[in-house]
N, C-alpha and C positions, 0 to 999 in steps of 0.2 A: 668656320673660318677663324672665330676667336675672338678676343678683347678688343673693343675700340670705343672712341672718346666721338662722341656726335656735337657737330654745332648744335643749339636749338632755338629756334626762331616761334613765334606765332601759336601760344597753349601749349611749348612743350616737343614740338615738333620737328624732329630732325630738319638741319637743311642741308648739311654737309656730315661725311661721315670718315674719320681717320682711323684705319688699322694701327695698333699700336706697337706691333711687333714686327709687322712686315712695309709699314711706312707708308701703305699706299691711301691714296683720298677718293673717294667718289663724291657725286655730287648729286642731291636728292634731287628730281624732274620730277617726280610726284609722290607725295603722300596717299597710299592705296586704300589703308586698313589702318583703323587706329582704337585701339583697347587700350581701357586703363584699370586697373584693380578698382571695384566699387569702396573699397574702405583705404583707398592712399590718398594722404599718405599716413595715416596716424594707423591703420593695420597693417602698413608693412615696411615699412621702417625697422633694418637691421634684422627682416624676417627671409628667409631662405624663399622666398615667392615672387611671382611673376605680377612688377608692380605694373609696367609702360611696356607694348609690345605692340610694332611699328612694319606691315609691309610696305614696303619702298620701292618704287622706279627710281632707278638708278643709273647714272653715267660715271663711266670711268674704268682703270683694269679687269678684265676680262674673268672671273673666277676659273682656276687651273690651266688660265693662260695671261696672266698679266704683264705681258709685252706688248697686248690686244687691247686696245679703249672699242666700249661696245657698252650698251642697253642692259641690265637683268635685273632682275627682281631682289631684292633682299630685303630677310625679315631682319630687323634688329630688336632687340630683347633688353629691359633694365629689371636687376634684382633689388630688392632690397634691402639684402646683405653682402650687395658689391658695389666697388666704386665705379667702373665702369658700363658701358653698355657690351651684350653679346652679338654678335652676328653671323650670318651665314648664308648664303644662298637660298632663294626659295625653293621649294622639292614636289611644291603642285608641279604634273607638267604642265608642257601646252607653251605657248608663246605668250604677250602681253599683246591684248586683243586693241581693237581703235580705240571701242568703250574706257580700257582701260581695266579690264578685269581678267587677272592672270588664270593662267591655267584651265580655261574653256575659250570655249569656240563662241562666238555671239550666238545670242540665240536667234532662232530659225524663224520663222514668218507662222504667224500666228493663223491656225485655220478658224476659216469661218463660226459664229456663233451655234453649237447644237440647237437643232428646232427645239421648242418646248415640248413638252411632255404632257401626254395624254394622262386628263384623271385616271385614275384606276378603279373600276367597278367594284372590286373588291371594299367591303367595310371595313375589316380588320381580318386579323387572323386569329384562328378559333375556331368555334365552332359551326358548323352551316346549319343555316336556318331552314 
């Protein structure tokens, strides 16, 4: 989607996010996913790498319809060697689940526990006595 300028509230954390060339704002609903480079900021400062990388619930224009306010996901990206942050639609599919975890289906009802397992008469494997 491009360049944009993020509010950041609470460790760093997007709360709002402005597109900076097409003007539009969304508004974070949830913090998803959150990575930080193990050595930022002092390794990656001014360094072409992926320092802050942020999946996002989101409200606000619609990606490839923003005449639409609606829900989606977006990842948002900080480099080291930009002033801004990157963003773009998330590309897992799937919808955002109750849980809150894009791009899968919750998961299914857990089967019962396997019986336990019968020793095995065998001693090893080798040679037969």
């Amino acid at each position: 989607m491009g360049e944009a300028e993020a509010t950041l509230a609470d460790g760093w954390e997007p709360r709002r996010v402005h597109h900076l060339a097409l003007g539009l704002d969304w508004e974070v609903i949830e913090v998803l996913e959150s990575w930080t480079h193990p050595g930022w900021p002092r390794q990656t400062y001014r360094k072409p790498v992926v320092q802050r990388r942020h999946r996002l619930l989101v409200s606000g224009p619609l990606p490839g319809d923003p005449g639409r306010d609606g829900r989606f996901v977006m990842v948002a990206t900080s480099y080291g060697d930009r002033d801004h942050w990157w963003i773009k639609p998330d590309d897992r599919p799937g919808p955002v689940t109750r849980a809150g975890r894009p791009g899968r289906a919750p998961d299914p009802p857990r089967s019962p526990a396997a019986p336990a397992a019968r020793p095995s008469r065998h001693r090893g494997a080798g040679r037969a006595r």
